[in-house]
MIDOTI-446137 format. One line per 5 residues: number of its first residue (from 0); their letters; for each residue z, x, y negated of N, C-alpha, C. Coordinates in nm, 2 decimals. Each point is the difference from the previous one (the first is absolute). Layout:
REM residues N
NUM) A) Z:X:Y:Z:X:Y:Z:X:Y  ...
***
This chain:
REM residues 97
0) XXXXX) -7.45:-16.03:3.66:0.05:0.14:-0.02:-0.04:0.05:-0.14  -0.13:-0.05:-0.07:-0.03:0.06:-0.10:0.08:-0.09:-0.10  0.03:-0.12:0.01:0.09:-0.05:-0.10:0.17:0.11:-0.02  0.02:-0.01:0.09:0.14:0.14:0.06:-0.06:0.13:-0.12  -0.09:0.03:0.00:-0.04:0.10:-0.05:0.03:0.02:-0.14
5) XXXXX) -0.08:-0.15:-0.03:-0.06:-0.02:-0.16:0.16:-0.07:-0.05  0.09:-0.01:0.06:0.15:-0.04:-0.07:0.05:0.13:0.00  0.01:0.08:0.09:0.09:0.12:0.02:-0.10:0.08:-0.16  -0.11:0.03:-0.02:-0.05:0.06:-0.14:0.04:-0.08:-0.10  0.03:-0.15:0.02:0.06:-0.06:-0.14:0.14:0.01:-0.03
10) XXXXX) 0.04:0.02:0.13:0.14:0.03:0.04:0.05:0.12:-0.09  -0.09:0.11:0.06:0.04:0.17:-0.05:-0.08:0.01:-0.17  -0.10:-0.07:0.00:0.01:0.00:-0.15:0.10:-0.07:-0.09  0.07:-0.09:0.03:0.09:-0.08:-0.09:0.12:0.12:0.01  0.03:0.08:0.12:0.14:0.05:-0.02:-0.02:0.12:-0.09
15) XXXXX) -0.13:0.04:0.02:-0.06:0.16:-0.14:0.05:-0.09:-0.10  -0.08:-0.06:-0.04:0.00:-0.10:-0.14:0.11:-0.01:-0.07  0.10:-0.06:0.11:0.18:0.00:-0.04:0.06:0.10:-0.03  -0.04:0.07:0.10:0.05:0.18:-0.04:-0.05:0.06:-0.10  -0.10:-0.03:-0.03:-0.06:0.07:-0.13:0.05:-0.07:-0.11
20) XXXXX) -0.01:-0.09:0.02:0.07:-0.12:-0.15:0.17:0.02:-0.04  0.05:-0.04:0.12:0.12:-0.01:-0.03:0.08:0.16:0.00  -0.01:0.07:0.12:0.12:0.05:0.05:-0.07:0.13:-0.09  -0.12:0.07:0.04:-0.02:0.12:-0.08:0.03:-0.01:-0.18  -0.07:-0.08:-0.08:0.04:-0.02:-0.16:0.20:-0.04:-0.01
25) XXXXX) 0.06:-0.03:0.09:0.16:0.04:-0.04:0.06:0.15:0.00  -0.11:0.13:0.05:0.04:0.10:0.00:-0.06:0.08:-0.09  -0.05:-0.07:-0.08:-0.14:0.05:-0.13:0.07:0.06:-0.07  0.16:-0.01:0.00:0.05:0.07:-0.14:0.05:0.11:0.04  0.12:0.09:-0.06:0.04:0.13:0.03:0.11:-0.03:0.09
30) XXXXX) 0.07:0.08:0.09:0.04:0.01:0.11:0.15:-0.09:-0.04  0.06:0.01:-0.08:0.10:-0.06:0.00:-0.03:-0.14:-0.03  -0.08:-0.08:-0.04:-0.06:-0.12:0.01:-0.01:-0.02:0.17  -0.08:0.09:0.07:-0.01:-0.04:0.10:0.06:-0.03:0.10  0.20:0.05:-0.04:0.09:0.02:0.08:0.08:-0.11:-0.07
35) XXXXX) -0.03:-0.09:-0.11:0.05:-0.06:-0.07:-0.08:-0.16:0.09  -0.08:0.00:0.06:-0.09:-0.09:0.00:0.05:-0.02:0.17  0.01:0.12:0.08:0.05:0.00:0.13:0.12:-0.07:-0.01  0.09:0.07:-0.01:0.16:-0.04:-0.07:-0.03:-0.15:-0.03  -0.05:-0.04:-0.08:0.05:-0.16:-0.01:-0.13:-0.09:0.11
40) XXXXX) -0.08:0.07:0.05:-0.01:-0.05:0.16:0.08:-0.02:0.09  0.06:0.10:0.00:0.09:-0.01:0.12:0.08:-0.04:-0.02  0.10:-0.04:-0.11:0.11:-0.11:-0.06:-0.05:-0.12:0.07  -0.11:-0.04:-0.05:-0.04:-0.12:0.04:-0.01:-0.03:0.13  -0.03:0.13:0.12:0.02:-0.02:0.13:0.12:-0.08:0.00
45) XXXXX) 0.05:0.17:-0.05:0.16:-0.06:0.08:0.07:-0.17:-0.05  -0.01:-0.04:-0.11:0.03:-0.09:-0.04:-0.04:-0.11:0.11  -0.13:0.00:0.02:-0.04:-0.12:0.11:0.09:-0.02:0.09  0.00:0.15:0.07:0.07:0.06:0.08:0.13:-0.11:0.06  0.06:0.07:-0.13:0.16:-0.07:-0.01:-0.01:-0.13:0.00
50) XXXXX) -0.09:-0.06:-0.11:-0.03:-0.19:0.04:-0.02:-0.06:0.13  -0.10:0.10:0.13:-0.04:-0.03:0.08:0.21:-0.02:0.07  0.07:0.13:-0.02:0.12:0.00:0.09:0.07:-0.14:-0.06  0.02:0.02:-0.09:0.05:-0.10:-0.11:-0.01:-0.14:0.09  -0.10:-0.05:0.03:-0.11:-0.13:0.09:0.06:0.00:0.14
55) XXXXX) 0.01:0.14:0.04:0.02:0.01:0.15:0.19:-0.03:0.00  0.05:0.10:-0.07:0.16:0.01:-0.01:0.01:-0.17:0.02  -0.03:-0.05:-0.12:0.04:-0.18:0.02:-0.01:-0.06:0.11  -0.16:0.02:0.06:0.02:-0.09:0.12:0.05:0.03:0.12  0.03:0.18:0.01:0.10:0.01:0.09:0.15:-0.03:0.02
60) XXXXX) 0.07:0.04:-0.13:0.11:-0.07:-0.03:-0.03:-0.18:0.05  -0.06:-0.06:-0.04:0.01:-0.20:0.03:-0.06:0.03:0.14  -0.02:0.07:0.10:-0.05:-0.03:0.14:0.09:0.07:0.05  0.08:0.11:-0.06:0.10:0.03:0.08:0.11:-0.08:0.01  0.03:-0.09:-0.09:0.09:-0.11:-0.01:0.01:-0.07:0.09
65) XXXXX) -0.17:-0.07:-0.03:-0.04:-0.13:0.14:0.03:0.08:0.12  0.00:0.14:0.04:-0.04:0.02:0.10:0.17:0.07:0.05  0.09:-0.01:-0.06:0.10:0.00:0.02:0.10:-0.15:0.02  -0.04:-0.07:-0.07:0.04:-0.17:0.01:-0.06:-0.04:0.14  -0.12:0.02:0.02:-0.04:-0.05:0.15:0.03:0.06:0.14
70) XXXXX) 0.06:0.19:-0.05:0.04:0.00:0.09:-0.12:0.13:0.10  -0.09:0.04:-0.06:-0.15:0.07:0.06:0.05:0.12:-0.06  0.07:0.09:0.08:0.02:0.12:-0.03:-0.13:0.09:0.04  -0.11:-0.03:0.05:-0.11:0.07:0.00:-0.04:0.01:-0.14  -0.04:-0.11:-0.01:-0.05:-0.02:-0.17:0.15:0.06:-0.12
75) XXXXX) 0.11:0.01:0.04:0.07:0.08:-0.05:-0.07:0.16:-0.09  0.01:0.05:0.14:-0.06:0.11:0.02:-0.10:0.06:-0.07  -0.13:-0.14:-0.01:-0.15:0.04:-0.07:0.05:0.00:-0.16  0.10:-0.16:-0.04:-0.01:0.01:-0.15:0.10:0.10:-0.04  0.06:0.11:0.06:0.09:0.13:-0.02:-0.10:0.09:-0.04
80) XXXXX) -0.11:0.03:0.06:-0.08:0.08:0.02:-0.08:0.00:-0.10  -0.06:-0.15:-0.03:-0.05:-0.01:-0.12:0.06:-0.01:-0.16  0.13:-0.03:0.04:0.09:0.05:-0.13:0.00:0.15:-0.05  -0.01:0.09:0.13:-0.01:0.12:-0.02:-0.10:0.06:-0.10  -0.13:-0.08:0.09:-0.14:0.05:-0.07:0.02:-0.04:-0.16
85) XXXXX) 0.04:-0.13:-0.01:-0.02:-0.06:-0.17:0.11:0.10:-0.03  0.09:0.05:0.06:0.08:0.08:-0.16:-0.06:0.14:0.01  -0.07:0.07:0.11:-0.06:0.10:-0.05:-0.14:0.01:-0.09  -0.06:-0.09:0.01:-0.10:-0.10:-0.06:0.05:0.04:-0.12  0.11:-0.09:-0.07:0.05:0.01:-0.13:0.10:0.12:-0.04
90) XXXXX) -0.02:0.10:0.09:0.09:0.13:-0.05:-0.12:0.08:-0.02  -0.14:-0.03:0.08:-0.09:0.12:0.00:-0.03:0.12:-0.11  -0.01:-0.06:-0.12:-0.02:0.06:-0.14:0.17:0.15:0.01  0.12:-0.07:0.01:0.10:0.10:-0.01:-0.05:0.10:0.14  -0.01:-0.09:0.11:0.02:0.12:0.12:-0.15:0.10:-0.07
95) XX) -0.10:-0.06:-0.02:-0.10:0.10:-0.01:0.01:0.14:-0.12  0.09:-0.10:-0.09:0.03:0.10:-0.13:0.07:0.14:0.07
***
């Protein structure tokens, strides 16, 4: 238990640390810096974002294939569903705008 202990304070010290290093000094400058620095955070979300649908779109498209060649309209169904997710995935940035 006291090992539990002595991780969780190296634990919560390391996330101060990071917070103090990294995330507080990107707001050091004047406010429009600050909104300048958010803003291309969040680009970068969303970019992932889209890569992530991007990854999904493909393999639902090639399993809905197989899964229409074999004939498993259950699995129809799933890779529909997950097409859905990858193109909202990669619309997120417009729907959110």
């Amino acid at each position: 238990m006291n090992k539990i202990k002595e991780h969780a304070k190296y634990l919560a010290f390391s996330f101060i640390s990071f917070f103090n290093l990294i995330i507080i000094p990107s707001f050091a400058g004047d406010e429009q810096q600050a909104v300048k620095e958010v803003d291309k955070l969040i680009d970068k979300l969303y970019a992932v974002v889209g890569y992530a649908g991007t990854l999904i779109a493909i393999y639902a498209c090639g399993m809905l294939i197989f899964s229409f060649k074999s004939e498993n309209y259950d699995a129809v169904g799933k890779h529909i569903m997950q097409l859905c997710v990858a193109i909202t995935l990669i619309g997120l940035k417009t729907f959110m705008n």
